[in-house]
N, C-alpha and C positions, 0 to 999 in steps of 0.2 A: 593594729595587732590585737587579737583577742587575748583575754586576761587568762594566764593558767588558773586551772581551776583542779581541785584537789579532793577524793575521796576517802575517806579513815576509815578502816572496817577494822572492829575489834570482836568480840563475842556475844554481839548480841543477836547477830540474824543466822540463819541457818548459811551453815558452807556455801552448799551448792548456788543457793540464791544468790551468796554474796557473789561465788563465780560470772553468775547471769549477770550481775549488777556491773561488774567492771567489763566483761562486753560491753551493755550498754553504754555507761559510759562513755567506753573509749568509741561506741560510734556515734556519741551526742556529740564529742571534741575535747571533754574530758584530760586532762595530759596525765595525770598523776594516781597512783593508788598507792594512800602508804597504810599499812598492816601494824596493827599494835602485837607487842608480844605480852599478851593481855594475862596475868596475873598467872596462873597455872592451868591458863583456861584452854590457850589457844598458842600453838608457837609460829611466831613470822614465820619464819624459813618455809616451813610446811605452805602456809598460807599465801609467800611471796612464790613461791616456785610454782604453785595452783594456778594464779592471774599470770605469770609469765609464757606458762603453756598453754595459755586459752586465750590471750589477748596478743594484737600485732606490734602496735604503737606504743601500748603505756609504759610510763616507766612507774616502777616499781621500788619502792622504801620503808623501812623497818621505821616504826614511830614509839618506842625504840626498843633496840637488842640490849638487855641491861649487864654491862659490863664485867660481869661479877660471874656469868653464869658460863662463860666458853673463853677457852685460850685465846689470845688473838691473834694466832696463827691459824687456829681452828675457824675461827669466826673470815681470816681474810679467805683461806680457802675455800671455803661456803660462798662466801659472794663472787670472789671469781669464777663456780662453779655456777651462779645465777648468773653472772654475765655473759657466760657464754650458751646457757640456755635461752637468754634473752635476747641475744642476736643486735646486729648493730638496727639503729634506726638513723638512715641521716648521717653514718660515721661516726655514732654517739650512742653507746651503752645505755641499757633500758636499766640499770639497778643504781639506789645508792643504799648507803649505810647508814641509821640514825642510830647513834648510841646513847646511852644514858645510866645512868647512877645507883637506877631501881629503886626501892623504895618499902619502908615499913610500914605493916610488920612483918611484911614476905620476906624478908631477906635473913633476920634473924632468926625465924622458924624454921627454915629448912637452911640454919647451918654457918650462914654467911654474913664475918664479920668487916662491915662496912666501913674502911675507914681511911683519911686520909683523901676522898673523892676527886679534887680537883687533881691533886698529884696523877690517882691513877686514869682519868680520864685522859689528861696529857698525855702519858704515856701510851693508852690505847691509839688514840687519835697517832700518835706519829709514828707508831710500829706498823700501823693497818697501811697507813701512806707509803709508808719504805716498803713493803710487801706487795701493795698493787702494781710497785715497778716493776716484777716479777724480778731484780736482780736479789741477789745473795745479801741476808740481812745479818748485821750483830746487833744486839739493843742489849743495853747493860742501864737497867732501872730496876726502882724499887717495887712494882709491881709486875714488870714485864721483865723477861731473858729470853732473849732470842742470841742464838750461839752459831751460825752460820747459817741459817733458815732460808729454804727457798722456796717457793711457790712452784712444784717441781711440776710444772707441764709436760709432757714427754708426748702424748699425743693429740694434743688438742691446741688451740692457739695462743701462741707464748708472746703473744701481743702484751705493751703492759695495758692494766685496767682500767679503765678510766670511769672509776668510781668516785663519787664525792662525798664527802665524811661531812655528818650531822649532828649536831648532840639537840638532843635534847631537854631543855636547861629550863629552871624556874627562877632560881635563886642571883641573886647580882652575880657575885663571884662565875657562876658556873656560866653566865650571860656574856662576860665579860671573855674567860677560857673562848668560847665558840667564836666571838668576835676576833677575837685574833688567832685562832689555829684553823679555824674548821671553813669547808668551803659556805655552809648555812647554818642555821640553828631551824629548830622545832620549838615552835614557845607551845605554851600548854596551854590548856582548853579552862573550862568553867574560869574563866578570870574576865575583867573586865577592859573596856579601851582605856581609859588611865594608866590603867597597870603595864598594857602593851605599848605606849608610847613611854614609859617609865622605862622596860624593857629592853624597847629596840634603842634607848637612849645606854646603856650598858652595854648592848653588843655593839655599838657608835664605838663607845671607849677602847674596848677590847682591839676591834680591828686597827686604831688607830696605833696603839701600842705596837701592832705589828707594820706598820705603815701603808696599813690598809685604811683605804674611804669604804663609807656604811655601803654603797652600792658595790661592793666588791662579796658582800655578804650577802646570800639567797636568807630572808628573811620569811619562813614559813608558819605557820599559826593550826593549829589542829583549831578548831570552831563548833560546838554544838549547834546540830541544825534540825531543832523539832518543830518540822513545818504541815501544818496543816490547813487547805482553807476549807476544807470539810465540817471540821471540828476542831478549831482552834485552842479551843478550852482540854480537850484530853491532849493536845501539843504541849499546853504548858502544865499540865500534871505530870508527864512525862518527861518534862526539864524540871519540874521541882524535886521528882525521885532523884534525880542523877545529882541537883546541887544535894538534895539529901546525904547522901552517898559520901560525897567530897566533904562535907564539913565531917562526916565521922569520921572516914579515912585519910584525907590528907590535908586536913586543914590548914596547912602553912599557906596550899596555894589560895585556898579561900581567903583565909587574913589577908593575903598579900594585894586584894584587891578591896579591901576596905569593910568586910562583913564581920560585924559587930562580933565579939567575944560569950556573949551572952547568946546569942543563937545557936554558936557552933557547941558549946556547954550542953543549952537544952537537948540539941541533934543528940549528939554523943550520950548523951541519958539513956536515949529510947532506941537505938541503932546502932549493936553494936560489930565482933568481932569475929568470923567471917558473919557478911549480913545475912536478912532472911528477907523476904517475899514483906513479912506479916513487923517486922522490924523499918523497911522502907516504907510499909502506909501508915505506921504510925508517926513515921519523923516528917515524911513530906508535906505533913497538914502544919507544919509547924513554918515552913518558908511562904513568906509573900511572894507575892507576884513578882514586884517591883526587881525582890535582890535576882531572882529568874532573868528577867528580861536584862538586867546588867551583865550578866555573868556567858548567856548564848543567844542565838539565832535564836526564836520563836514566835510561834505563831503563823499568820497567812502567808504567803510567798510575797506579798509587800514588805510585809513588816521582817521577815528574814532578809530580805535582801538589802533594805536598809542598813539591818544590823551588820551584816556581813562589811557591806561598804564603807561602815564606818570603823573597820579592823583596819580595812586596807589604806583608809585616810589618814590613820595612826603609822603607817609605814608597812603592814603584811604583803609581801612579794606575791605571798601564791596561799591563799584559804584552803585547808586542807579541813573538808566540809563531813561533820560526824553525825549521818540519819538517824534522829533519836528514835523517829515511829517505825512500824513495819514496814511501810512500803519506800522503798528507800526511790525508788524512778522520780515521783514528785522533785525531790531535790535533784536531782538529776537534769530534771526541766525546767528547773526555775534560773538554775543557772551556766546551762550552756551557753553558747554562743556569746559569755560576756564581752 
């Protein structure tokens, strides 16, 4: 059986290309395209409905829709409205849902007090579930009211959804949430295999809680993949910007993979808040090689594919592979037909 294999497109390549790229893809054998809803850049929906009308086979997923920003009623009737733009494959729906918690300091600038998360991700998660049955919902929660809510199909197929709910989770606790409600989780990217076998050893717990085994849980990994055997060395300046990046923005997930407190300080000196062009070449000269190669895929198509391999050794069901260079086909061919 060949390995699924998974593509991330966030905002860093032009649309249309990325359009071109999940054709491709999906006819190297590709199975998967999931869409970040990338900072204020770029919104899934837009960009998951694009690759749904242009491709036959893939299936199609938010990496993620953050919780905070749409009803979830609004949010189930958007995906059931992608479901049925995506048509059945195999008697199985091309779309799922990855949710998530969002993240500072977007959420408090434009408005949005964050709090309480695991509560209200529960609550997304089992309101979007009872609405993909397409029957008649109540939900009486602290984040969610649903008052007789229905998914009101009237001309289109009142089939229910057959969507599968994601989070996308960093932290234990929210590890643990995905392991026992969700049908996968999304681990996050710039971390390391320690971290991810630490990880899928929390969403182990979670599921069990619910009296689920770990294989009951689609274990997915978003993965930086800046391959190049052209020029290997601008592959890995291009994974040092993006660890850049991370240590000024969301450092938690950096710590959480064992990168020094004094690095991610220096970053944060010289890099700051929204970044610049001229703020990433001054921070990226400050990461070693070494914390790069821990944290993503890089370099030749050996040496990425290694790296990738040994995500999956740690427990990742399915590498959902993030083209750090421009040309995103290389990774595309280094890893079909796994």
């Amino acid at each position: 059986m060949t390995q699924r294999m998974a593509l991330y497109m966030q905002d860093k390549h032009d649309i249309r290309y990325e359009i071109e790229m999940a054709k491709y893809a999906e006819e190297h054998g590709l199975t998967e395209i999931w869409q970040a809803d990338t900072r204020l850049a770029r919104d899934c929906v837009v960009m998951m409905s694009a690759f749904l009308a242009q491709t036959k086979r893939l299936r199609v997923g938010s990496a993620v829709l953050p919780i905070w920003t749409r009803n979830v009623a609004v949010i189930a009737a958007t995906w059931s409205t992608m479901w049925e733009l995506g048509g059945l494959v195999d008697g199985r729906g091309r779309v799922m849902l990855g949710l998530g918690a969002w993240w500072e300091p977007i959420a408090s600038r434009v408005g949005e007090h964050r709090h309480k998360p695991l509560q209200a991700m529960r609550e997304h998660v089992e309101a979007a579930r009872q609405l993909f049955t397409m029957e008649e919902v109540t939900y009486k929660g602290e984040f969610v009211q649903l008052d007789r809510v229905r998914l009101d199909v009237v001309f289109g197929n009142p089939a229910p959804r057959d969507i599968p709910i994601y989070i996308g989770a960093t932290g234990p606790q929210m590890l643990e949430l995905a392991g026992e409600i969700c049908d996968g989780v999304v681990l996050n990217y710039v971390v390391s295999v320690d971290y991810i076998r630490d990880a899928i050893e929390h969403v182990r717990i979670g599921a069990a809680r619910a009296g689920k085994t770990l294989a009951d849980v689609d274990r997915l990994e978003l993965i930086v993949c800046s391959l190049s055997d052209e020029n290997p060395a601008a592959a890995m300046d291009e994974g040092r910007r993006l660890v850049a990046n991370y240590l000024a923005m969301e450092p938690h997930i950096i710590t959480a993979s064992g990168v020094s407190q004094d690095l991610i300080d220096a970053v944060q000196r010289v890099l700051g808040y929204p970044p610049t062009r001229a703020g990433y070449d001054a921070a990226m000269k400050l990461i070693p090689d070494d914390v790069v190669r821990n944290l993503m895929a890089v370099g030749t198509t050996r040496e990425c594919q290694a790296k990738v391999q040994q995500y999956m050794d740690a427990g990742v069901t399915c590498p959902i592979l993030y083209p750090l260079m421009d040309d995103i086909k290389p990774v595309v061919d280094a890893f079909a037909g796994w």
